[in-house]
C-alpha positions in Angstrom: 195.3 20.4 35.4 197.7 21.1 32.7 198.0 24.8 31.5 196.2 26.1 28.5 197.5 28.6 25.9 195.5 29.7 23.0 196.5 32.1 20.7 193.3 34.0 18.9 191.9 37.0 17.6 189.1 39.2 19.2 186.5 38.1 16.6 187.0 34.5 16.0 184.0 32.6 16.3 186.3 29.7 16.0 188.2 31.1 19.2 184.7 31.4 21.3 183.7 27.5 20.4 187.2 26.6 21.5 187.0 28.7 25.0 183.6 27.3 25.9 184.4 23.6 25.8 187.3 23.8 27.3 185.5 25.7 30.4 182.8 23.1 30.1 185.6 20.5 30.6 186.5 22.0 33.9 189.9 24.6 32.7 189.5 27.7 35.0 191.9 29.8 33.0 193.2 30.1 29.2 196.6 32.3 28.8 195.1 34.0 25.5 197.8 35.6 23.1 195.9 38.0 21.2 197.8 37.8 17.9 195.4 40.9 16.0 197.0 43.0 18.8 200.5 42.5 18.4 201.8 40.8 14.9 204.9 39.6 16.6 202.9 37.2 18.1 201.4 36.0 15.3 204.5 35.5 13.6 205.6 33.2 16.5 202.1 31.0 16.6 203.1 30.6 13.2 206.8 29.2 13.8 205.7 27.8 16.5 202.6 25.9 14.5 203.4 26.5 11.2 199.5 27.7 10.8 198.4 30.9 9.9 194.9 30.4 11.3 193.1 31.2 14.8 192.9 29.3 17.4 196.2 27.7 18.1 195.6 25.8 21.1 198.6 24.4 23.5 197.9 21.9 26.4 200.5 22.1 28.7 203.7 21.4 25.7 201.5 19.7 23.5 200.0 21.4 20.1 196.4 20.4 19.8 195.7 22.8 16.5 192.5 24.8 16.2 189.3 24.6 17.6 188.5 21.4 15.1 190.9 19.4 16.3 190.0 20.2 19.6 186.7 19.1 19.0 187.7 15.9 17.4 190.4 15.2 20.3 187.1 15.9 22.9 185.4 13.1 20.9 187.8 10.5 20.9 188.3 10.8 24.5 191.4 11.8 24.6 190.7 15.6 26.1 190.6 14.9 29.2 193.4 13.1 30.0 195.6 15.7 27.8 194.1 18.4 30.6 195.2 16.3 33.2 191.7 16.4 34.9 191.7 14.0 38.3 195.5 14.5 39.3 
């Protein structure tokens, strides 16, 4: 399975949502940056992303955006395969 990065804030609802379905997909562990704890971090999610906001999520090198587009990429189907569940 592909590794997951997130960056997000300790009360982020948005975070939360994001966390639980990727667990319910089957990801194990999430490297969370914790940008409210150190604003150098934030300030490279955002040249990074070019987004302010929390979540950022990264699959493996890919940029999948906040918990939203997460969602959406869940629905279409193409979750999954990103996570490189079944090699």
């Amino acid at each position: 399975m592909n590794p997951v990065k997130m960056y997000t804030t300790q009360v982020c609802p948005y975070c939360v949502r994001a966390k639980a379905l990727l667990k319910q997909r089957g990801v194990a562990e999430i490297e969370e940056i914790r940008v409210d704890l150190d604003p150098a971090q934030r300030d490279h999610m955002v040249n990074l992303t070019g987004r302010r906001t929390v979540p950022q999520i990264f699959i493996g090198d890919t940029h999948v955006g906040g918990c939203d587009d997460l969602v959406a990429l869940d629905q279409a189907g193409r979750l999954m395969p990103l996570l490189g569940a079944g090699r």
